[in-house]
N, C-alpha and C positions, 0 to 999 in steps of 0.2 A: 344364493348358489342355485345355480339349474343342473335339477335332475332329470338322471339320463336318458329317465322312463317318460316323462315327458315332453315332446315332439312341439318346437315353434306353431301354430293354427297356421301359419302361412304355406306350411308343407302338406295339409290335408291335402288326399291325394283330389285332383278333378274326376277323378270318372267316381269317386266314392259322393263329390256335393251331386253331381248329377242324377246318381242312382237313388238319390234319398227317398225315402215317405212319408216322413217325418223327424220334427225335432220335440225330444223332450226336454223337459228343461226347469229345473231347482226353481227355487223365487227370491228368497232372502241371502243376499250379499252373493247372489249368482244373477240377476237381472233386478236388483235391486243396489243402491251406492248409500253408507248411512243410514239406512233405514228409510231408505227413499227411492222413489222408482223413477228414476227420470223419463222425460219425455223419448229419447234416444233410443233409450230400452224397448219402454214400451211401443215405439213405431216399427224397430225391427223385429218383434212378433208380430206386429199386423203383416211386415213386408213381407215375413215369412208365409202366413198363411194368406195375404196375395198372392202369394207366388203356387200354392198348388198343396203344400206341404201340409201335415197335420202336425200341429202344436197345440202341444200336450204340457202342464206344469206338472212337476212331480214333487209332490211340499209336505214338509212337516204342518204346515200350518193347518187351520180348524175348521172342521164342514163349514161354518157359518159363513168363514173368508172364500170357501171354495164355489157354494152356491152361486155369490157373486160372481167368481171369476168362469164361472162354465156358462151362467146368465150373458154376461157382458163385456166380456174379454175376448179378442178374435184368436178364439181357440176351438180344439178337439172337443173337449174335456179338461179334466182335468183329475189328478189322483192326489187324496190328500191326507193327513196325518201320518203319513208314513208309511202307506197302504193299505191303511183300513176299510178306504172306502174308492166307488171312481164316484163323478157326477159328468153327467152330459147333457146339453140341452140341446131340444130336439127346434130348433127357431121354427119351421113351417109349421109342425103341429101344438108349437106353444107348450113343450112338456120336459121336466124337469127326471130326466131319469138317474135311480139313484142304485147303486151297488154296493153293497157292504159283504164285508170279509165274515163278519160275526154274524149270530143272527140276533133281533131284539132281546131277545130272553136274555143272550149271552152279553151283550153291551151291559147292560141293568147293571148284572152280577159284577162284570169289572166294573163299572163305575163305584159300585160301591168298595170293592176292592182298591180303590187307586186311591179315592179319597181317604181311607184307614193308612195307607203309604202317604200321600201327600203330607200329613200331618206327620208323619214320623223323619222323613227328607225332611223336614222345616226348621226340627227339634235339632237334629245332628248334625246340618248343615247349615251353620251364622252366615247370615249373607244372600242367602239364596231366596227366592220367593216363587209363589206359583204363576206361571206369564200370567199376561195380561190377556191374552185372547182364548184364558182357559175357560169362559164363559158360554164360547161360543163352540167348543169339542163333543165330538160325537164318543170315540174310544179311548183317547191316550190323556196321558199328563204330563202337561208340559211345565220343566221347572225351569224359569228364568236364572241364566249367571251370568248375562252380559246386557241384555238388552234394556229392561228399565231399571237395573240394580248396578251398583259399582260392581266393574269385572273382578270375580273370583279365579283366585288359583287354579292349575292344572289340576292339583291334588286334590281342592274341592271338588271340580267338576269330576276325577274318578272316583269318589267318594258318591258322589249322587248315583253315578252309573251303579257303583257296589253295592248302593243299599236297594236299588232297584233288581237287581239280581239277587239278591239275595231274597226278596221277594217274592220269588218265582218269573219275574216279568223281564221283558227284553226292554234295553234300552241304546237309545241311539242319540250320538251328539250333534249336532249341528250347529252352526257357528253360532248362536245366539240361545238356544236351551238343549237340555237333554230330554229327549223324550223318550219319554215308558209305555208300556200295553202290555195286557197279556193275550196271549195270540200267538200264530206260527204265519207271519204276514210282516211284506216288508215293503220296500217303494217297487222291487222288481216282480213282486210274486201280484200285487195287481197290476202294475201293466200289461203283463202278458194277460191276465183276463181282458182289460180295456182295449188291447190290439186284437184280441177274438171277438171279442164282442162286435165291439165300434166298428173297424176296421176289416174284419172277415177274415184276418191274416192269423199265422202261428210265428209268435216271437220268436221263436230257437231257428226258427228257417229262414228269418228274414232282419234278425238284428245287424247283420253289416247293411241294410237300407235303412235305421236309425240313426241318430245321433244322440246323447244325450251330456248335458250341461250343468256341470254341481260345481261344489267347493270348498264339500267339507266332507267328516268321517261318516256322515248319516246318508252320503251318496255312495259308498263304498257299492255296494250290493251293483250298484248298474255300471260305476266303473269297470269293474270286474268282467260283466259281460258285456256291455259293448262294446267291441273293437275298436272305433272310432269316435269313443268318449270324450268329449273336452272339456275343462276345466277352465276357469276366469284365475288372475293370477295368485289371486287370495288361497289358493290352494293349497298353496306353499308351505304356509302357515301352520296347513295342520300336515305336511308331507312327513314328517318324522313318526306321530300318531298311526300313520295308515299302511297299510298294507297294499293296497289296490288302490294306483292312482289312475289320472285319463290319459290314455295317450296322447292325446293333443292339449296343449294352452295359450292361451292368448295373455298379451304384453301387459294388455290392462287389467285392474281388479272389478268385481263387482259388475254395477250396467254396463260398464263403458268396456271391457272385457266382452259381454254379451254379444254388444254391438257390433265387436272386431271378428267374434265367431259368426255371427250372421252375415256380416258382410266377407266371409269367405265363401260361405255358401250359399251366397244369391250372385256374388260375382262371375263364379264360374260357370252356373246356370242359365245366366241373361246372355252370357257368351254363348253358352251351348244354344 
């Protein structure tokens, strides 16, 4: 069933791809298909930032995966576990700059705080496990219900959100774990740092020259404010859950979804 709130990608308007300054953009099952990043994907984030644009990933996923991807990915930056932190690499001066929301003392403290929760999520919820790439996290915990474990219920997965709450801690779902932190920080409250910083600009004056690209409930926060939000068609999936979807979607799910939103907005652009 298509919903009303969001708009075919083929209707973005032209003079919005041409105004752009960048695209931000989800990772997992948003320019990823399966658990995998095709090649497709991965080329139109390069075409994108050939083209002028700053591309930016906006990811649950873990510093360790982000250092990489702000190292050797043709990007911005990149902002990752959910806000916690940006990473940027500076390529001429060879330097790895890093931004976090907490400060060290305060990371400690939650970590040992998430690990006393981890173990209590474990107990109450059969099924569930801690991801796999919780090895590699700076602030949050992430609990795996879909990804290397057989997919659990809707009721589990509010069940994990509950007990996270109840622990004082926010929690956010995305298509593959629910991630926790304590903290008042979220995918959109670091951006707007990483667009002052990085970029010299102020997010609230200049979010209709963004784009940004999810497809689940842990993108909620930038749907919300970007005008010109889109979504891959996996989105669908969680549209009942959500409150704040994207204006715009594309026909396909996943990378190939990706690829149809990029090639809306390099088409109109090579035109202009």
């Amino acid at each position: 069933m298509i919903d009303a709130r969001m708009q075919p990608i083929s209707t973005l308007p032209a003079e919005v791809a041409r105004a752009l300054i960048g695209v931000f953009t989800d990772i997992d099952d948003t320019i990823t298909t399966d658990g995998r990043l095709p090649a497709d994907a991965y080329a139109a984030l390069e075409r994108l930032h050939e083209s002028g644009l700053a591309v930016v990933p906006i990811t649950g996923r873990p510093a360790g995966w982000c250092d990489m991807v702000a190292r050797f990915w043709p990007v911005a930056g990149v902002v990752g576990e959910n806000g916690a932190f940006y990473f940027r690499y500076d390529h001429p001066a060879r330097k790895m700059i890093r931004h976090f929301a907490a400060s060290p003392a305060e990371r400690v403290e939650n970590r040992r705080k998430l690990e006393r929760l981890a173990e209590h999520i474990l107990k109450e919820v059969p099924g569930a496990a801690i991801a796999a790439d919780q090895l590699y996290r700076e602030a949050d915990l992430a609990i795996d219900f879909r990804e290397d474990v057989a997919p659990l219920t809707a009721e589990a997965v509010d069940r994990i959100v509950a007990l996270f709450h109840k622990a004082g801690a926010v929690a956010k779902v995305s298509s593959i774990h629910v991630n926790g932190w304590f903290g008042r920080y979220d995918k959109l409250s670091m951006t707007r740092i990483f667009v002052r910083d990085a970029l010299g600009l102020d997010l609230e004056t200049t979010k209709s020259q963004f784009v940004f690209c999810g497809d689940s409930p842990n993108d909620e926060p930038m749907f919300a404010f970007f005008p010109f939000a889109c979504g891959v068609a996996n989105v669908r999936d969680f549209a009942a859950r959500m409150q704040s979807l994207p204006a715009f979607v594309a026909p396909a799910r996943g990378g190939a979804g990706f690829v149809e939103i990029a090639n809306r907005i390099l088409s109109v652009r090579q035109r202009a």
